[in-house]
ZADO-1210 file (C-alpha; in nm, 4 decimals, padded with zeros to 6 digits):
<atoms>
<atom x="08.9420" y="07.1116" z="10.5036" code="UNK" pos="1"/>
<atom x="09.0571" y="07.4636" z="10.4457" code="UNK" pos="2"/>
<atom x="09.2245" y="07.6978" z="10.6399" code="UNK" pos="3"/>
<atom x="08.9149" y="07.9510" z="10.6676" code="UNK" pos="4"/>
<atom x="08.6657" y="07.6515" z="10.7522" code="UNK" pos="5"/>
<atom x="08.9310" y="07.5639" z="11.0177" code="UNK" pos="6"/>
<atom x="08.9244" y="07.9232" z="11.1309" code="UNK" pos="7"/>
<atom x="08.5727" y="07.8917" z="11.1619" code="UNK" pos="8"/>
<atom x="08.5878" y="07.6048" z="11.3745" code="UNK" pos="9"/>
<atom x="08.8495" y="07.7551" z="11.5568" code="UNK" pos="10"/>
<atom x="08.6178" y="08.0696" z="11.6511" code="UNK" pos="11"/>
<atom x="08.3133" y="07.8767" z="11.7565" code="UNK" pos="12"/>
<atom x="08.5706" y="07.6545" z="11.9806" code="UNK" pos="13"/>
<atom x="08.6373" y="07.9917" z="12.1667" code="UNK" pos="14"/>
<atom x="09.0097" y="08.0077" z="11.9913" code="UNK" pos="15"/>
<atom x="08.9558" y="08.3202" z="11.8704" code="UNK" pos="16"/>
<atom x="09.3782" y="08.3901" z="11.8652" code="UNK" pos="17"/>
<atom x="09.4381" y="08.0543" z="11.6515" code="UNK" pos="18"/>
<atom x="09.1184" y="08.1641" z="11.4146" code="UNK" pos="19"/>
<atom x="09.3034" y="08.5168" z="11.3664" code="UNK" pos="20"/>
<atom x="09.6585" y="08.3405" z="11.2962" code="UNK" pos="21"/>
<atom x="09.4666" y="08.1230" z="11.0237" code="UNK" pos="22"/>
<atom x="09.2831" y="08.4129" z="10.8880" code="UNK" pos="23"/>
<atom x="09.5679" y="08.6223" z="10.8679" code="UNK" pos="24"/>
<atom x="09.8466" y="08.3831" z="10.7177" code="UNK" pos="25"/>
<atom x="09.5221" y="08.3221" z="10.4572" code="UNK" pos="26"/>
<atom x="09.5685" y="08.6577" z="10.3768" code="UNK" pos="27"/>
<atom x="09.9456" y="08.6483" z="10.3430" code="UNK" pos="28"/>
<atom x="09.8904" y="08.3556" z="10.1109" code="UNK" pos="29"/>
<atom x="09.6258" y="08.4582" z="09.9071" code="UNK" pos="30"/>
<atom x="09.6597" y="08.8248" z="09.9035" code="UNK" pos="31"/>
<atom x="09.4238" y="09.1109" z="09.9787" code="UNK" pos="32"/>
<atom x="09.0689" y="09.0068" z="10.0396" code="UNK" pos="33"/>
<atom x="08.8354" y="09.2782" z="10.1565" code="UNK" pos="34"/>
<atom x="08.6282" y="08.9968" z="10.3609" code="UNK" pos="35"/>
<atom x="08.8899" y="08.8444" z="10.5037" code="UNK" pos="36"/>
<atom x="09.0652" y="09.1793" z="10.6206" code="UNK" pos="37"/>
<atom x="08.6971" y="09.2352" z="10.7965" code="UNK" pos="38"/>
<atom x="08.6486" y="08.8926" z="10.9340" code="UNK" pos="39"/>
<atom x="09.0020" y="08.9046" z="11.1146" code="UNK" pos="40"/>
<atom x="08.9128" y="09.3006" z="11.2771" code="UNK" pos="41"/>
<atom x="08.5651" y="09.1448" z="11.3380" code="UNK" pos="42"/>
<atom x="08.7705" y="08.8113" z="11.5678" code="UNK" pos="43"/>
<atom x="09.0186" y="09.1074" z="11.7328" code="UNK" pos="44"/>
<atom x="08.7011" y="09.3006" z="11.8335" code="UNK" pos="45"/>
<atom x="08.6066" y="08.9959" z="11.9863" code="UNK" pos="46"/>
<atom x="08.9171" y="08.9231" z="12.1313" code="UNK" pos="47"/>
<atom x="08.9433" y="09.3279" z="12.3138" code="UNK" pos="48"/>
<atom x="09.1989" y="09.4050" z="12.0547" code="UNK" pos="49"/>
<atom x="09.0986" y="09.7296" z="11.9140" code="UNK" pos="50"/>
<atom x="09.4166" y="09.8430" z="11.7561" code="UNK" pos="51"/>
<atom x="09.4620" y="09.5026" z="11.6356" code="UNK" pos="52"/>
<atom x="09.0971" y="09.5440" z="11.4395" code="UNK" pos="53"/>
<atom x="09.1938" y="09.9167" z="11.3296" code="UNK" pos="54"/>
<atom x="09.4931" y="09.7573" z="11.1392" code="UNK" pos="55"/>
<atom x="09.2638" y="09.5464" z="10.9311" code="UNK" pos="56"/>
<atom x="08.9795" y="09.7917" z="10.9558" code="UNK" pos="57"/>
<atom x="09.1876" y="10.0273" z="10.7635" code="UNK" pos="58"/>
<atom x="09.1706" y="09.8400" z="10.4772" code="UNK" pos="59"/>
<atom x="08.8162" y="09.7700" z="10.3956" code="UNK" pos="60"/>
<atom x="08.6021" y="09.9972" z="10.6116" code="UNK" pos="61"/>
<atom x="08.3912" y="10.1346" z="10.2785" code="UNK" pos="62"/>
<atom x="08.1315" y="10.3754" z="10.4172" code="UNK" pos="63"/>
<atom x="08.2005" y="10.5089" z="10.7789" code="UNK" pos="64"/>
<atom x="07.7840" y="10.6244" z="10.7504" code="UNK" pos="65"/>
<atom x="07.6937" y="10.2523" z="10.7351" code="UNK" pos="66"/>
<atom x="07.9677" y="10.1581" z="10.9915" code="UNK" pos="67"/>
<atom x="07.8842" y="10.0420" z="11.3656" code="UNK" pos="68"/>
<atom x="07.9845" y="10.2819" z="11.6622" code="UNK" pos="69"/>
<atom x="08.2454" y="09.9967" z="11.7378" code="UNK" pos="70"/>
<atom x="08.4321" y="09.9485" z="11.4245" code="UNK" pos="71"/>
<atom x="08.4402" y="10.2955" z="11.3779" code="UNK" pos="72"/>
<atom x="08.5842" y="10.3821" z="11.7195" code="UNK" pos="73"/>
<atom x="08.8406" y="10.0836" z="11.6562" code="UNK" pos="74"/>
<atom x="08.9804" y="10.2355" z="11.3274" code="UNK" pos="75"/>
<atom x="08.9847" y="10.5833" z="11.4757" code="UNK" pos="76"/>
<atom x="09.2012" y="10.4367" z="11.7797" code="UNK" pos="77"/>
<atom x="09.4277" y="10.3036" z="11.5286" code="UNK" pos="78"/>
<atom x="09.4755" y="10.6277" z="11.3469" code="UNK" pos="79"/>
<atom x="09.5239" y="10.8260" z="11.7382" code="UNK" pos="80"/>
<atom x="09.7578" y="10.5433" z="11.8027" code="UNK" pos="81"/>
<atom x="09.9872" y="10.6235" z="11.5246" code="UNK" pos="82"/>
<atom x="09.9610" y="10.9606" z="11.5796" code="UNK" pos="83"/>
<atom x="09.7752" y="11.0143" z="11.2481" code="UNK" pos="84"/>
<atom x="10.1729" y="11.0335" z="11.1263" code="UNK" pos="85"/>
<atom x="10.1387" y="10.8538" z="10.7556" code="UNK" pos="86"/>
<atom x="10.4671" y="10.6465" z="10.7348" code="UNK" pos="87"/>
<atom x="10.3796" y="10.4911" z="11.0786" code="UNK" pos="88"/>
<atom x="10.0554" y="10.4192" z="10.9617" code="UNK" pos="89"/>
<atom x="10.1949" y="10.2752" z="10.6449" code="UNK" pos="90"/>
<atom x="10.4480" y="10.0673" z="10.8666" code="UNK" pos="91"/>
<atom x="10.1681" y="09.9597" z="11.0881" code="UNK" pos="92"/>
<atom x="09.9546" y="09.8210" z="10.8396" code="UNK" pos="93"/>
<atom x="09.9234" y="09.4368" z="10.7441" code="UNK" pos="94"/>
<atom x="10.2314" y="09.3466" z="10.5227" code="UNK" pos="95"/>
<atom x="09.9060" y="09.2386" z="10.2481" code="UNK" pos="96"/>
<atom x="09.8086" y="09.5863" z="10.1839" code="UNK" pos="97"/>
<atom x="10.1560" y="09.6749" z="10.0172" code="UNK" pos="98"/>
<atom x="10.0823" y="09.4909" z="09.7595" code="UNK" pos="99"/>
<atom x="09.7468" y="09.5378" z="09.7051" code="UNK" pos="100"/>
<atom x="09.6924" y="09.7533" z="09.3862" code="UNK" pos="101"/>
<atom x="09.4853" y="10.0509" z="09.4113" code="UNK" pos="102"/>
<atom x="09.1809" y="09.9240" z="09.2089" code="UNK" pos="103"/>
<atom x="09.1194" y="09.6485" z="09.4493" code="UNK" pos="104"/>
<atom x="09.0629" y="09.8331" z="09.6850" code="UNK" pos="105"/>
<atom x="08.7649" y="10.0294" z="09.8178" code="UNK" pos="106"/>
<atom x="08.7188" y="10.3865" z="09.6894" code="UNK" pos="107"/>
<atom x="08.7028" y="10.4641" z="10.1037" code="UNK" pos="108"/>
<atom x="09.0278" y="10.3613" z="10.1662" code="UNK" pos="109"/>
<atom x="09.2140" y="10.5366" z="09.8550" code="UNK" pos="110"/>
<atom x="09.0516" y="10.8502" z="10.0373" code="UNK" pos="111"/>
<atom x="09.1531" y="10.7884" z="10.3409" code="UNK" pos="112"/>
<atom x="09.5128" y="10.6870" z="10.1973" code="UNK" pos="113"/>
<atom x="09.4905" y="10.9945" z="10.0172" code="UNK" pos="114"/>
<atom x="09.3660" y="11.2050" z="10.3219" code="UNK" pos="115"/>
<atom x="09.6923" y="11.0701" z="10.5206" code="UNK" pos="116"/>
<atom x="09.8999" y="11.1371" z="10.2648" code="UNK" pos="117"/>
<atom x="10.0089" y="10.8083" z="10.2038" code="UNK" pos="118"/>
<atom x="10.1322" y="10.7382" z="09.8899" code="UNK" pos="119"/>
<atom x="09.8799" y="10.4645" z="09.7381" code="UNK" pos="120"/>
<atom x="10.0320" y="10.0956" z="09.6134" code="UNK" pos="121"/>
<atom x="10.1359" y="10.0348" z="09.3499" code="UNK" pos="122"/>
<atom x="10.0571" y="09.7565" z="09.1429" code="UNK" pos="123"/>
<atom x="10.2837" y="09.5118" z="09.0875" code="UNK" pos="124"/>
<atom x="10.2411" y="09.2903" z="08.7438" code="UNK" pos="125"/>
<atom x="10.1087" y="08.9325" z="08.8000" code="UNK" pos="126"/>
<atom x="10.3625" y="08.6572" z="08.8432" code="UNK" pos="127"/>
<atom x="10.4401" y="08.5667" z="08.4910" code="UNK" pos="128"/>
<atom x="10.3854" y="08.8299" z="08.3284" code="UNK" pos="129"/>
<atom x="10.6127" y="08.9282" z="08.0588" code="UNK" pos="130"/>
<atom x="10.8897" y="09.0993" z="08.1576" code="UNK" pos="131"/>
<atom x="11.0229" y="09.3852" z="07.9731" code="UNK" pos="132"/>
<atom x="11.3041" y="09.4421" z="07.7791" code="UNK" pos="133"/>
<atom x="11.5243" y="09.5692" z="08.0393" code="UNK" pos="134"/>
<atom x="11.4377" y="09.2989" z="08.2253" code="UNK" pos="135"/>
<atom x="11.5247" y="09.0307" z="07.9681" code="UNK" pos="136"/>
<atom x="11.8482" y="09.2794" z="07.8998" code="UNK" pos="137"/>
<atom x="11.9076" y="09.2707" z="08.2880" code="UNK" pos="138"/>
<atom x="11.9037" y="08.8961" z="08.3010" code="UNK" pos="139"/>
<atom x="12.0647" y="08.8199" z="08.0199" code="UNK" pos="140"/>
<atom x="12.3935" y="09.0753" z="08.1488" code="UNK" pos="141"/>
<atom x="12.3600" y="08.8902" z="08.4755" code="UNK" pos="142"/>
<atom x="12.3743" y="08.5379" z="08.3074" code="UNK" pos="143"/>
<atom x="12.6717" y="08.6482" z="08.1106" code="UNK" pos="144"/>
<atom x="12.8596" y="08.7536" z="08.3963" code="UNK" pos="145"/>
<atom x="12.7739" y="08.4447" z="08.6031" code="UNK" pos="146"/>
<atom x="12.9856" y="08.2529" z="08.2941" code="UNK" pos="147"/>
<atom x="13.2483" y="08.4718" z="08.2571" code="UNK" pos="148"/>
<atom x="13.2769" y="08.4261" z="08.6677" code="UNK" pos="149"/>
<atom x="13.2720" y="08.0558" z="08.5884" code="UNK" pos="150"/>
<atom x="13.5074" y="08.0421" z="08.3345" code="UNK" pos="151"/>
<atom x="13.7287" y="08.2522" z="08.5122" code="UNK" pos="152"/>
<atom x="13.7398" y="08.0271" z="08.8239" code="UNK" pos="153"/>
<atom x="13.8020" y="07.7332" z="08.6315" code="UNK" pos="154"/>
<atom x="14.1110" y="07.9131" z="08.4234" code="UNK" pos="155"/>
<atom x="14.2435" y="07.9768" z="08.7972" code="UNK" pos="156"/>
<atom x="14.2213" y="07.6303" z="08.9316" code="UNK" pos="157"/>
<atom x="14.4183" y="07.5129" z="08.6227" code="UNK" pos="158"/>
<atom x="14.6525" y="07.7643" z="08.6716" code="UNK" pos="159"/>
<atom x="14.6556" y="07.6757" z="09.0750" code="UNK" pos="160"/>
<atom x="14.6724" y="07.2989" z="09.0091" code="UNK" pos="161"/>
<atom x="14.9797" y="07.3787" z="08.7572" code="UNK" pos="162"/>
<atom x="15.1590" y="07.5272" z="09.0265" code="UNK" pos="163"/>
<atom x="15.1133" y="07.2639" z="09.2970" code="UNK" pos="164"/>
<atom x="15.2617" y="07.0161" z="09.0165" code="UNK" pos="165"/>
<atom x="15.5586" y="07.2200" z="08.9293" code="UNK" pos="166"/>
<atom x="15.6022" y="07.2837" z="09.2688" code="UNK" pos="167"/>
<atom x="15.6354" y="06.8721" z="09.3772" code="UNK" pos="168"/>
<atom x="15.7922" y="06.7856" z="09.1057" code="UNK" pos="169"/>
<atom x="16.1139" y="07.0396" z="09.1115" code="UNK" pos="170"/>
<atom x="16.1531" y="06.9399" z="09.4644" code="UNK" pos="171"/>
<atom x="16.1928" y="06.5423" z="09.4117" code="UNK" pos="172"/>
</atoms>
């Protein structure tokens, strides 16, 4: 069984903090999902957690006109609670949605990114993607030093060990 059918369960069981946990580390697994995000201010709605729900609202509220009263007041509570100051809103926002590159997300929240003055994310390239030169240039200066470092350490030990048998055999 899966952590968002568990989550489920968890909601209809009344567990409404455990189904949010779930959700959430889902999220931090997976990455951005616009349904999740929603399903997780949807639970802290239920759970009287407004600014909770505006942290998750923020990221895939789409169109405020098709928007209940409710989910719009939570997201504008969120924003009031920052003090509509960008970098606490950035710092205030799920860990997910600084990765999240811009085309995943909904045209809404670029604006209202862009509105704050928040600087939008950037995209990072996929795991195994492949890397640059300078990256292969970086990594192969870093392996380099690593053996020089090695070899280094080793040429000191023999010199160390050297000593200690000069050293016990002048004085016996």
């Amino acid at each position: 069984m899966g952590a968002h059918q568990r989550a489920r369960e968890d909601r209809e069981r009344g567990d409404l903090g455990s189904a949010r946990r779930r959700l959430a580390s889902l999220v931090a697994l997976c990455g951005f999902d616009r349904a999740l995000c929603r399903e997780i201010a949807d639970i802290s709605l239920e759970m009287g957690d407004p600014l909770e729900a505006g942290r998750w609202l923020f990221l895939c509220v789409s169109d405020s006109s098709s928007e209940p009263e409710a989910i719009l007041a939570a997201l504008d509570q969120f924003v009031r609670d920052c003090r509509a100051e960008p970098s606490v809103i950035a710092s205030r926002l799920p860990a997910v949605a600084k990765s999240v590159p811009p085309e995943r997300l909904p045209p809404a929240v670029r604006e209202r990114l862009a509105e704050l003055g928040l600087p939008r994310p950037r995209a990072r390239p996929a795991r195994g993607a492949a890397a640059s030169a300078r990256d292969r240039a970086l990594h192969a200066g870093c392996l380099l030093a690593m053996a020089a470092l090695v070899v280094c350490a080793v040429a000191g030990f023999g010199v160390i060990i050297r000593w200690f048998v000069a050293l016990f055999t002048q004085g016996g």
